[in-house]
N, C-alpha and C positions, 0 to 999 in steps of 0.2 A: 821259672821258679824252681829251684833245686829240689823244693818238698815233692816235687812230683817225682823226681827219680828217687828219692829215697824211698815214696809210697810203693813205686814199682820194681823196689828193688826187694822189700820187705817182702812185698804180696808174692814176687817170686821165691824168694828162698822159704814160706811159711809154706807155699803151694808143692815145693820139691823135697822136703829135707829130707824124708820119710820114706820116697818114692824112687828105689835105686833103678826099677824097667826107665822111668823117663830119663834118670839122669845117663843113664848108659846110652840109651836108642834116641832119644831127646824129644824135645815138645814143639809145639806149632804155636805159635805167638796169638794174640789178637790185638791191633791195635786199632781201637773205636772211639774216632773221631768226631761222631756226630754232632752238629752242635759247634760244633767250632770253625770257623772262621780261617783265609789263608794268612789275616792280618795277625791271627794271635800266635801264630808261630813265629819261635824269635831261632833265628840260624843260630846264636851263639848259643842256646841250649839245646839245640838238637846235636851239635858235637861235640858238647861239653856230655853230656849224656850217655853217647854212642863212648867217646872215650873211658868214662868211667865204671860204666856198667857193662856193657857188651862184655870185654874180656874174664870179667869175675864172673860170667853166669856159672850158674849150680849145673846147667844142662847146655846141651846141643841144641841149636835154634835149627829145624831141619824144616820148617813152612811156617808163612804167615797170609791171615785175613787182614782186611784193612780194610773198613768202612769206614765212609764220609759221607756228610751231605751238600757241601762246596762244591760246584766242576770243576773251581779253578785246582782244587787238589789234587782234583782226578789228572788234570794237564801235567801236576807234580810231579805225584808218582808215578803216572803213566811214563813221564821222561824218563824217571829214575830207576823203571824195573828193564826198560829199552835197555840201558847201561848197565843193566847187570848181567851178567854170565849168565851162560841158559841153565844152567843146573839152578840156580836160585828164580829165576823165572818160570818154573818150571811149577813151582814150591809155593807159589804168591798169589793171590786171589785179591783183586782188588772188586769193589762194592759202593757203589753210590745212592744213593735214595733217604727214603726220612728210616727215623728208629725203626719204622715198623718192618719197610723193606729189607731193612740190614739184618734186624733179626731171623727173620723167613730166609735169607740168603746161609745166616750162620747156621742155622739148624737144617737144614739140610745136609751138613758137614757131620752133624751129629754135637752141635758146639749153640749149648743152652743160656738163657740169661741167667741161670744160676750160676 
């Protein structure tokens, strides 16, 4: 559904417009999946997505978290961060477990449910 990248298009530019340190040195993403299913991901919106949004960001994506509670997601991204360059592997923190583990793992990062 497209609302979701406009949601996460919005929530970033409301979260950066203000803030010229991140735009310049850039942010670390979170993307938290909990809850969701390998079934509910539709390929043709993950690159409809990536195309649309990725190049307009307000900042520099320089790390991301990524929690799930699926393994078969973990097999996803786990393939998908193998294929990525080490410098961006470097940068990725993947996390498996229920809400609660996920939390406890992000805030150790210093990265709150607020």
């Amino acid at each position: 559904n497209l609302e979701y990248v406009k949601t996460f298009w919005y929530t970033v530019m409301m979260g950066v417009q203000d803030d010229e340190i991140t735009q310049r040195k850039g942010g670390v993403g979170v993307l938290y999946v909990v809850g969701v299913s390998i079934s509910d991901f539709s390929r043709a919106l993950v690159l409809e997505s990536k195309k649309m949004v990725v190049p307009g960001l307000p900042i520099r994506p320089v790390g991301a978290h990524i929690c799930f509670a699926d393994n078969r997601l973990k097999q996803v991204f786990s393939m998908l961060l193998a294929a990525a360059p080490k410098q961006v592997r470097l940068h990725m923190r993947l996390y498996v477990g229920s809400h609660v583990e996920c939390q406890y793992q992000l805030n150790s990062y210093g990265i709150s449910e607020d």
